[in-house]
C-alpha positions as a printed Julia matrix, in Angstrom:
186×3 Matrix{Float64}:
  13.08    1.22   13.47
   9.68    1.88   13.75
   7.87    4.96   13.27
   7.68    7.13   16.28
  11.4     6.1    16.26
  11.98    7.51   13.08
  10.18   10.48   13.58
  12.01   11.14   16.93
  15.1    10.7    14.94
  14.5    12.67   11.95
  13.13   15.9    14.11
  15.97   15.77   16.55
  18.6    14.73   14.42
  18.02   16.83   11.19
  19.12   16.26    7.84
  21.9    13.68    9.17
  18.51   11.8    10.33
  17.05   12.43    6.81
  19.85   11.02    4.99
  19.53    7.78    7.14
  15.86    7.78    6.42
  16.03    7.96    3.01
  18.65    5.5     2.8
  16.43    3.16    4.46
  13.1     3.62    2.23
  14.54    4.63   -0.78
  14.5     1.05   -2.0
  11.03    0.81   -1.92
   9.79    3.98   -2.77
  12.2     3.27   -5.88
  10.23   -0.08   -6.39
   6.81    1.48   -6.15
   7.65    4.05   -8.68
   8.79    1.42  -11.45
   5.8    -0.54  -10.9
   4.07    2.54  -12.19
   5.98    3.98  -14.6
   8.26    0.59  -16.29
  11.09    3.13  -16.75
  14.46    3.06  -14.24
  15.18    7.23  -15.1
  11.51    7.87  -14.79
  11.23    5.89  -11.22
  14.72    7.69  -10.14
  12.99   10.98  -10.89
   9.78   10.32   -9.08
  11.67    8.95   -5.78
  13.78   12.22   -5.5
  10.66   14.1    -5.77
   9.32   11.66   -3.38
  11.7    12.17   -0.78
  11.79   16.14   -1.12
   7.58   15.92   -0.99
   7.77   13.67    2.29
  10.76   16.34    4.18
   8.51   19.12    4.13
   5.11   17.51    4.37
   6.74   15.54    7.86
   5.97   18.22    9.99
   1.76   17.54    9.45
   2.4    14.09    9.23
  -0.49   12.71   11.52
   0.62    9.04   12.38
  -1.18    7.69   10.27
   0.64    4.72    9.04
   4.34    5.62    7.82
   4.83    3.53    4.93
   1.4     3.55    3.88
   1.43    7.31    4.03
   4.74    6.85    1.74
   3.47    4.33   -0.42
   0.3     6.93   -1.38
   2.75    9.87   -1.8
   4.92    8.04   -4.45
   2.33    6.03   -6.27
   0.9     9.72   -6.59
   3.45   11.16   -7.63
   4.09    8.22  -10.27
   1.27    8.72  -11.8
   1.06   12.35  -12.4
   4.37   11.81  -13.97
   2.89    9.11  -16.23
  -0.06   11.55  -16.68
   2.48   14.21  -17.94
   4.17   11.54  -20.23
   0.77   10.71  -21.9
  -0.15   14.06  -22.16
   2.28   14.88  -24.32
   1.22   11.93  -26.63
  -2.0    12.46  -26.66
  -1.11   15.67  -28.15
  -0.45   14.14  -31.28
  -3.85   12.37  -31.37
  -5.65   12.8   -34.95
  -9.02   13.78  -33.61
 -11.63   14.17  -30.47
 -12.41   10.91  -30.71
  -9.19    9.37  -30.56
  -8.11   11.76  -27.79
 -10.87   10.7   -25.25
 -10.31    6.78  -25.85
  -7.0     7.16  -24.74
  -7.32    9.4   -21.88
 -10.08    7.22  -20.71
  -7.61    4.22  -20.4
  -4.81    6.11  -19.54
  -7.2     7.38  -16.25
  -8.01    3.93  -16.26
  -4.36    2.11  -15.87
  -3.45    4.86  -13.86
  -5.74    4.04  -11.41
  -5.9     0.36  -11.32
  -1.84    0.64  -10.54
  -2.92    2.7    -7.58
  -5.27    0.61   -6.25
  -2.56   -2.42   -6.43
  -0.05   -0.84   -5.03
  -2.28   -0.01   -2.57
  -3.83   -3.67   -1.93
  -0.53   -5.12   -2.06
   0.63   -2.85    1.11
  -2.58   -3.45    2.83
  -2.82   -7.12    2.35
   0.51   -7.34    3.38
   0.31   -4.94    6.66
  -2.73   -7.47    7.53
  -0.39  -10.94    7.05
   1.99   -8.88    9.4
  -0.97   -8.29   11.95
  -2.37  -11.31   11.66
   0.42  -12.67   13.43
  -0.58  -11.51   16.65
  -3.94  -13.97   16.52
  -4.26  -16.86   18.43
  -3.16  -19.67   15.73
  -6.37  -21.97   15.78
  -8.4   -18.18   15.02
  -5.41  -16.93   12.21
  -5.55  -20.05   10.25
  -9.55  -19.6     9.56
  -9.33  -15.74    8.95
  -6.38  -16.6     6.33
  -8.4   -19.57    4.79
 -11.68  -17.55    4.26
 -10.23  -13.83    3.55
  -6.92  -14.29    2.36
  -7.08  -17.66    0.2
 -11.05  -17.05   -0.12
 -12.2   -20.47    0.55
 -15.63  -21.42    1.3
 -16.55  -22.76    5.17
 -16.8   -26.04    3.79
 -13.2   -25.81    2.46
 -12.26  -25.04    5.71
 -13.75  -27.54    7.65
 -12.25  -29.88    5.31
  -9.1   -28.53    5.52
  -8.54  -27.94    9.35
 -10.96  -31.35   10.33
 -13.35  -28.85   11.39
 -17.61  -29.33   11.31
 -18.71  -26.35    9.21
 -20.4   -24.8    12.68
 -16.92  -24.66   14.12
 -15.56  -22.87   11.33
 -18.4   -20.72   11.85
 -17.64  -20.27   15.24
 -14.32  -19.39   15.0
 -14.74  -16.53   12.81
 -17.34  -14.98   14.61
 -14.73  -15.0    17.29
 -12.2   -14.24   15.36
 -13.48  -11.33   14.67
 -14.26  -10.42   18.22
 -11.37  -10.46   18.74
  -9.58   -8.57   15.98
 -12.38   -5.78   17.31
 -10.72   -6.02   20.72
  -7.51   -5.9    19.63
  -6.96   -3.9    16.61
  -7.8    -0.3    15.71
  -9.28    0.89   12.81
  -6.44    3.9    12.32
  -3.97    1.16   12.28
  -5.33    0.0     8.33
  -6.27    3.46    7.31
């Protein structure tokens, strides 16, 4: 289902809709969670709250990308939990010192697990886009952005001169201007 379909569903059908919903995502939500937090109870916790943060915060949602939306609520709310858990450690910290080092890292961790969670969706929403381009213009966007590899890699790879790799990313990305919309990835 996708999501004007699920909204439609969940507004007019109610908490019947909900259930179904949650059913659907809870999965994932679950599986974001753990990769924050390493703990099954812990990730449990955080998609309930999840789920209870997303019912009442649906009626502002602003299409703005459904499971993205979703993936930034519980990778959130994952790490304030882990935030609570390491506060109460830190507590027990001998002295100032000590107690800044390891809030520093724990701000640290925190956010580099937000910002992979948060790749990991994006790079993957853009494989699922990327779909949609003509194949001779997706295999050169996926050689230089996704695997990185330099024109002459390409050229080499596809049997291409290096201006025709050239070429086909600057229209390549003509095209993904045309066609896609900048909301779409936000």
């Amino acid at each position: 289902m996708n999501e004007q379909e699920w909204l439609n569903k969940i507004f007019t059908g109610g908490a019947a809709a909900y259930k179904d919903f949650v059913k659907s995502y809870y999965d994932y939500v679950y599986r974001t969670a753990y990769a924050v937090l390493h703990h099954h109870q812990d990730a449990e916790d955080v998609a309930q709250e999840v789920f209870v943060q997303i019912y009442r915060a649906l009626p502002e949602y602003r299409n703005q990308g459904l499971k993205t939306w979703i993936t930034r609520i519980t990778v959130n709310r994952a790490i304030d939990a882990r935030r609570k858990q390491n506060r109460q450690k830190v507590i027990v910290a001998k002295d100032e010192e000590d107690f800044h080092t390891q809030a520093e890292e724990q701000w640290n961790e925190a956010l580099s697990l937000e910002q992979q969670v948060l790749l990991q969706e994006r790079k993957a929403m853009i494989k699922e886009e990327l779909e949609h381009l003509p194949e001779h213009y997706r295999e050169v966007i996926q050689s230089f952005y996704m695997e990185e590899k330099s024109y002459e890699e390409i050229a080499v790879q596809h049997g291409l001169e290096k201006k025709s790799v050239e070429s086909r990313l600057y229209r390549a990305r003509l095209w993904l201007k045309r066609h896609w919309r900048r909301e779409d990835f936000e």
